[in-house]
N, CA and C atoms as an extended XYZ file, in Angstrom:
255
Properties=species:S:1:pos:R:3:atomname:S:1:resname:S:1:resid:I:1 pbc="F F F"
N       102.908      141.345      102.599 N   UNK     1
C       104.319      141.272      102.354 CA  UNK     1
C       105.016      141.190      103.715 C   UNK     1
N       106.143      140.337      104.062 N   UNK     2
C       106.478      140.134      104.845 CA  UNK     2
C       108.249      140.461      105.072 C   UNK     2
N       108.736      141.592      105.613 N   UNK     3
C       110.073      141.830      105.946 CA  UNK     3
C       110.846      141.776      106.397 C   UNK     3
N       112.059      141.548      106.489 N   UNK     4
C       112.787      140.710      107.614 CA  UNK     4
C       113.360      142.221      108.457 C   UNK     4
N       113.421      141.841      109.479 N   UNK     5
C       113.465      143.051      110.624 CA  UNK     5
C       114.881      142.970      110.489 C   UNK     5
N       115.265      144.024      110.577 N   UNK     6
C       116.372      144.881      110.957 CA  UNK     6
C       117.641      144.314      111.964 C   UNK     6
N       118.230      143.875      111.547 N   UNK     7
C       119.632      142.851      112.662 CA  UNK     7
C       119.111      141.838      112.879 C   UNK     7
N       117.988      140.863      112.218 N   UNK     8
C       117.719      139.624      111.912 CA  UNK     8
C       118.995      139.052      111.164 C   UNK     8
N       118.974      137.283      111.323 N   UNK     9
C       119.839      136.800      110.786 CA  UNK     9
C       119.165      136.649      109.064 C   UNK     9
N       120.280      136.423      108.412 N   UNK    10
C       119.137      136.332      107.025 CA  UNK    10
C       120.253      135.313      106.530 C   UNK    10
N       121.012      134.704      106.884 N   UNK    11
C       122.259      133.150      106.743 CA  UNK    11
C       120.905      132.013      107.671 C   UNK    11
N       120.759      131.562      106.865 N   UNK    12
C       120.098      129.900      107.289 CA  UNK    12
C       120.571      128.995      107.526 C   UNK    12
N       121.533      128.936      106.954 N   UNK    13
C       122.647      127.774      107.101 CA  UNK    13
C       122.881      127.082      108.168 C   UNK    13
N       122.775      128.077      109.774 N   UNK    14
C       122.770      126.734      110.722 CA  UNK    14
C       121.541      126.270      111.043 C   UNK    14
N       120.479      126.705      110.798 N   UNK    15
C       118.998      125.450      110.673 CA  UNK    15
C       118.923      124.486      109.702 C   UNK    15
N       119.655      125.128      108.458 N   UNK    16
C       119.552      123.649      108.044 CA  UNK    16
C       120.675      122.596      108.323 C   UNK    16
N       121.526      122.930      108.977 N   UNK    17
C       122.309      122.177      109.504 CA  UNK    17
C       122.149      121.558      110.951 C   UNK    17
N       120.998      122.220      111.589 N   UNK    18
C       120.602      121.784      112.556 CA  UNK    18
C       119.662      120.836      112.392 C   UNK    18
N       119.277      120.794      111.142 N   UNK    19
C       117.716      120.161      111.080 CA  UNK    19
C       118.455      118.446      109.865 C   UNK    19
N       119.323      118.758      109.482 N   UNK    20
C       120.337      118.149      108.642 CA  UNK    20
C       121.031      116.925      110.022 C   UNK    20
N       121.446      117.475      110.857 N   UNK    21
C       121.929      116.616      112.140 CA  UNK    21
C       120.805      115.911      112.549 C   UNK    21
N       120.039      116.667      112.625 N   UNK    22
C       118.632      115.884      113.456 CA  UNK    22
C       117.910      114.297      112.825 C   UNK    22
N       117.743      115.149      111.397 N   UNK    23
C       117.173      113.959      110.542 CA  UNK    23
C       118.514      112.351      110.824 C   UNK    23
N       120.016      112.881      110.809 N   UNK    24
C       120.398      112.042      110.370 CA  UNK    24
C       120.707      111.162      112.045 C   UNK    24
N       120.442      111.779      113.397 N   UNK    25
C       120.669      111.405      114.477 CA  UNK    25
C       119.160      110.490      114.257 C   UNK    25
N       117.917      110.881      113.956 N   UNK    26
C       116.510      109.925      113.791 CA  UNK    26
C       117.078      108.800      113.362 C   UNK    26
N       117.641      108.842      112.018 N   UNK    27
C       118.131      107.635      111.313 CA  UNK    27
C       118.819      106.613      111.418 C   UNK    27
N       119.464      107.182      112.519 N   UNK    28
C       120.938      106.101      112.566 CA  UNK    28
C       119.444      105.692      114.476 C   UNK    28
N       119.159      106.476      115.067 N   UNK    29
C       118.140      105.709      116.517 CA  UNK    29
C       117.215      104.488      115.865 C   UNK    29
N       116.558      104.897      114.775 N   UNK    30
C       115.655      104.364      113.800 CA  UNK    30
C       116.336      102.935      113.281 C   UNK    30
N       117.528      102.771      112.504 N   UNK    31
C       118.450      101.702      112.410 CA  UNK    31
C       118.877      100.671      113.629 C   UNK    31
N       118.782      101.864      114.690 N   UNK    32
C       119.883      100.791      115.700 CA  UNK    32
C       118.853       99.671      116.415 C   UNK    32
N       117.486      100.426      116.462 N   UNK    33
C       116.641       99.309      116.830 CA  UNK    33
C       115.872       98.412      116.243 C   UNK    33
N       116.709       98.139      115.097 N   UNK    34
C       116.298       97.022      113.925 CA  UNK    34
C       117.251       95.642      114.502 C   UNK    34
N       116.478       94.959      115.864 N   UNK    35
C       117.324       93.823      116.545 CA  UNK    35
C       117.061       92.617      115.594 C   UNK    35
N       117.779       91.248      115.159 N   UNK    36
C       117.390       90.411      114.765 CA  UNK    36
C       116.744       89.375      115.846 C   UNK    36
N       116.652       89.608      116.602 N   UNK    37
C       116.569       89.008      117.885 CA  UNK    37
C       115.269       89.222      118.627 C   UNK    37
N       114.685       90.652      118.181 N   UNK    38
C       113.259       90.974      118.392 CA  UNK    38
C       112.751       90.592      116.928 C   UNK    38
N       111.266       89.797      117.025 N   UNK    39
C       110.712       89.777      115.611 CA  UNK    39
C       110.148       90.942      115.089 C   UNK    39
N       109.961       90.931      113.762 N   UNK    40
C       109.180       92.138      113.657 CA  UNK    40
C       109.621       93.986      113.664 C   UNK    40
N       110.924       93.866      114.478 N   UNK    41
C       111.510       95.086      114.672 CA  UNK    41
C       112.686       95.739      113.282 C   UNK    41
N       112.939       94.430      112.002 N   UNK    42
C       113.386       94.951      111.261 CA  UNK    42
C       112.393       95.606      110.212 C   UNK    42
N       111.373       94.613      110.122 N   UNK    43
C       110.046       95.252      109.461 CA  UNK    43
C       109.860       96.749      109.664 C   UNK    43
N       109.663       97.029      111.367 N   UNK    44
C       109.148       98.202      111.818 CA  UNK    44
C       110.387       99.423      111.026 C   UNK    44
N       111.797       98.677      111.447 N   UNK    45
C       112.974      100.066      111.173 CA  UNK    45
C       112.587      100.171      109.185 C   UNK    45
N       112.559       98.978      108.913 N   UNK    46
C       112.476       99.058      107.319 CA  UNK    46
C       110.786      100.209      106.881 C   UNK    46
N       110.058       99.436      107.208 N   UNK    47
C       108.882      100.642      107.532 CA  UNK    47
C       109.056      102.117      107.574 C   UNK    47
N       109.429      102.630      108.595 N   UNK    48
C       110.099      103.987      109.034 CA  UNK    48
C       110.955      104.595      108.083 C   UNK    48
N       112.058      103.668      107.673 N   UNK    49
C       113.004      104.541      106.930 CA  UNK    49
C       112.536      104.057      105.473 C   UNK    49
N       111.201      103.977      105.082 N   UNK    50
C       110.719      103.743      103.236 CA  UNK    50
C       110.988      105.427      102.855 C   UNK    50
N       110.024      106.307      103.421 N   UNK    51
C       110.424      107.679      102.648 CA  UNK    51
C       111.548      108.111      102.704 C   UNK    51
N       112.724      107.736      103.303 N   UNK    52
C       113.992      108.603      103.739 CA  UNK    52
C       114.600      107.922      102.328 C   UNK    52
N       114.775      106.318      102.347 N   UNK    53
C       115.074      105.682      101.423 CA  UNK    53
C       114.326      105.922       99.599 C   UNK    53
N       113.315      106.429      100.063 N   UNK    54
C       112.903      106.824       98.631 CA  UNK    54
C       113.146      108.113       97.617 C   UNK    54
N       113.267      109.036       99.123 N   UNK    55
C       113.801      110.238       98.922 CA  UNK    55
C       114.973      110.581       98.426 C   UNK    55
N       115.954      109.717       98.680 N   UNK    56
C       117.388      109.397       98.316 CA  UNK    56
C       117.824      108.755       96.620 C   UNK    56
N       116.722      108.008       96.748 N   UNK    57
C       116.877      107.272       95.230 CA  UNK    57
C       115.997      108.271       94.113 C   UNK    57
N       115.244      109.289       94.684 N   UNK    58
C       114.570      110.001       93.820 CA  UNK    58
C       115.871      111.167       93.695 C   UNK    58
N       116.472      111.702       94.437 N   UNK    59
C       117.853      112.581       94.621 CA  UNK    59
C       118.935      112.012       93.607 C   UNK    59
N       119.015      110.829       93.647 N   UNK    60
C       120.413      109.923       92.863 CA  UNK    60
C       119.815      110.195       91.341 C   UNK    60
N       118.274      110.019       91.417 N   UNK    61
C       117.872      109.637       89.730 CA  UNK    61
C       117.888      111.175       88.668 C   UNK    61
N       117.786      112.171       89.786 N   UNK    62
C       117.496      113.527       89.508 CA  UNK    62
C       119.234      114.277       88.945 C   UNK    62
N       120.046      113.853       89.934 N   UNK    63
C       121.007      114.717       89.557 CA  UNK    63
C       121.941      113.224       88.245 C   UNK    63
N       121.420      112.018       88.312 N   UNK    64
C       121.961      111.771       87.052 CA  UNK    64
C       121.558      111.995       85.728 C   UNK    64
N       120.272      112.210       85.518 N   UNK    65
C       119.964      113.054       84.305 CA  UNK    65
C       120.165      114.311       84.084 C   UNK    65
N       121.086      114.687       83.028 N   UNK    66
C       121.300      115.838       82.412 CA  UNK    66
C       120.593      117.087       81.871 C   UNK    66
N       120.833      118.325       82.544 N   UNK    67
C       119.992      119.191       82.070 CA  UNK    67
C       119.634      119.213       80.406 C   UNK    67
N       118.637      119.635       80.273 N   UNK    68
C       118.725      119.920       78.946 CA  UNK    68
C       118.912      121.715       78.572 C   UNK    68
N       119.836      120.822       77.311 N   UNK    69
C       120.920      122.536       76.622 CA  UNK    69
C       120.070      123.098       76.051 C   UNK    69
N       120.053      124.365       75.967 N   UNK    70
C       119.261      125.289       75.125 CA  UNK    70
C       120.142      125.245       73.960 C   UNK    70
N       119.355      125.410       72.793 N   UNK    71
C       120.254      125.650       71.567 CA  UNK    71
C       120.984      126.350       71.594 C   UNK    71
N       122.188      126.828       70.938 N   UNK    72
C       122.837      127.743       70.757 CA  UNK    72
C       122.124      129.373       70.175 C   UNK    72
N       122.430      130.310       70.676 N   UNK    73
C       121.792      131.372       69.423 CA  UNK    73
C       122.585      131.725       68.075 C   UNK    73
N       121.472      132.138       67.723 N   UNK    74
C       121.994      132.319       66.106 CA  UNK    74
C       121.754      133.961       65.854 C   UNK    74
N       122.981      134.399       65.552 N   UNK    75
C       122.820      135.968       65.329 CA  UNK    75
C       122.162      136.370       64.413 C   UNK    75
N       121.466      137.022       64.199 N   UNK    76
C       120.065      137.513       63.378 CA  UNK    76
C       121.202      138.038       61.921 C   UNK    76
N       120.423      137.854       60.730 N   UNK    77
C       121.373      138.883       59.571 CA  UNK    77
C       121.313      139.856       59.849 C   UNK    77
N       122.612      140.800       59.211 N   UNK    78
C       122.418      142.039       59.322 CA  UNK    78
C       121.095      143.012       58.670 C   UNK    78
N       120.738      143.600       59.089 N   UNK    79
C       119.433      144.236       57.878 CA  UNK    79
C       120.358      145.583       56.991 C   UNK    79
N       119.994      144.877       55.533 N   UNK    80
C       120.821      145.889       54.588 CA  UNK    80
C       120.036      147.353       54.662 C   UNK    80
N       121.167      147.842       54.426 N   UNK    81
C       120.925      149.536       54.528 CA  UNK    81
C       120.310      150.344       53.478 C   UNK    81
N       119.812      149.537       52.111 N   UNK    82
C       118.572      150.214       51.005 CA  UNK    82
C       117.771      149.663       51.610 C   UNK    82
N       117.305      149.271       52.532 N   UNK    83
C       116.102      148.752       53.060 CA  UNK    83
C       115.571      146.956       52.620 C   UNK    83
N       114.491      147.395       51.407 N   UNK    84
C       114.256      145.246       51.305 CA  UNK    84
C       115.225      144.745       50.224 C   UNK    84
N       115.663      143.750       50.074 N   UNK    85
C       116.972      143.328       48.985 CA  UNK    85
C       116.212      143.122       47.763 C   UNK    85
């Protein structure tokens, strides 16, 4: 078991915001050297960014399908008070 020490941070929020900047600073370095002018170099950027791009369309497909509802509950009868009816 593992505990978080004592005046540790226990808010994550700026790693993933650090790590959130990072990915998206890769992406846009990754893009910019997609020259038409070098051959081959849009291939390479298209290459590189397949999982980022797949990851995204698997994200879009996920939050447009709707959870599914649990039925409603149904309140049980009362149980009569001579016992079986």
């Amino acid at each position: 078991m593992v505990l978080a020490k004592e005046g540790a941070p226990t808010d994550g929020r700026p790693q993933w915001s650090a790590a959130r900047d990072a990915l998206r600073s890769l992406i846009q370095k990754i893009e910019s050297h997609a020259d038409p002018e070098i051959p081959g170099s849009g291939a390479l950027a298209a290459f590189l960014l397949a999982p980022y791009v797949e990851m995204v369309d698997d994200l879009a497909r996920s939050r447009r399908k709707a959870p599914a509802k649990k039925p409603e509950a149904v309140p049980a009868p009362p149980f009569e008070a001579g016992g079986m009816p």
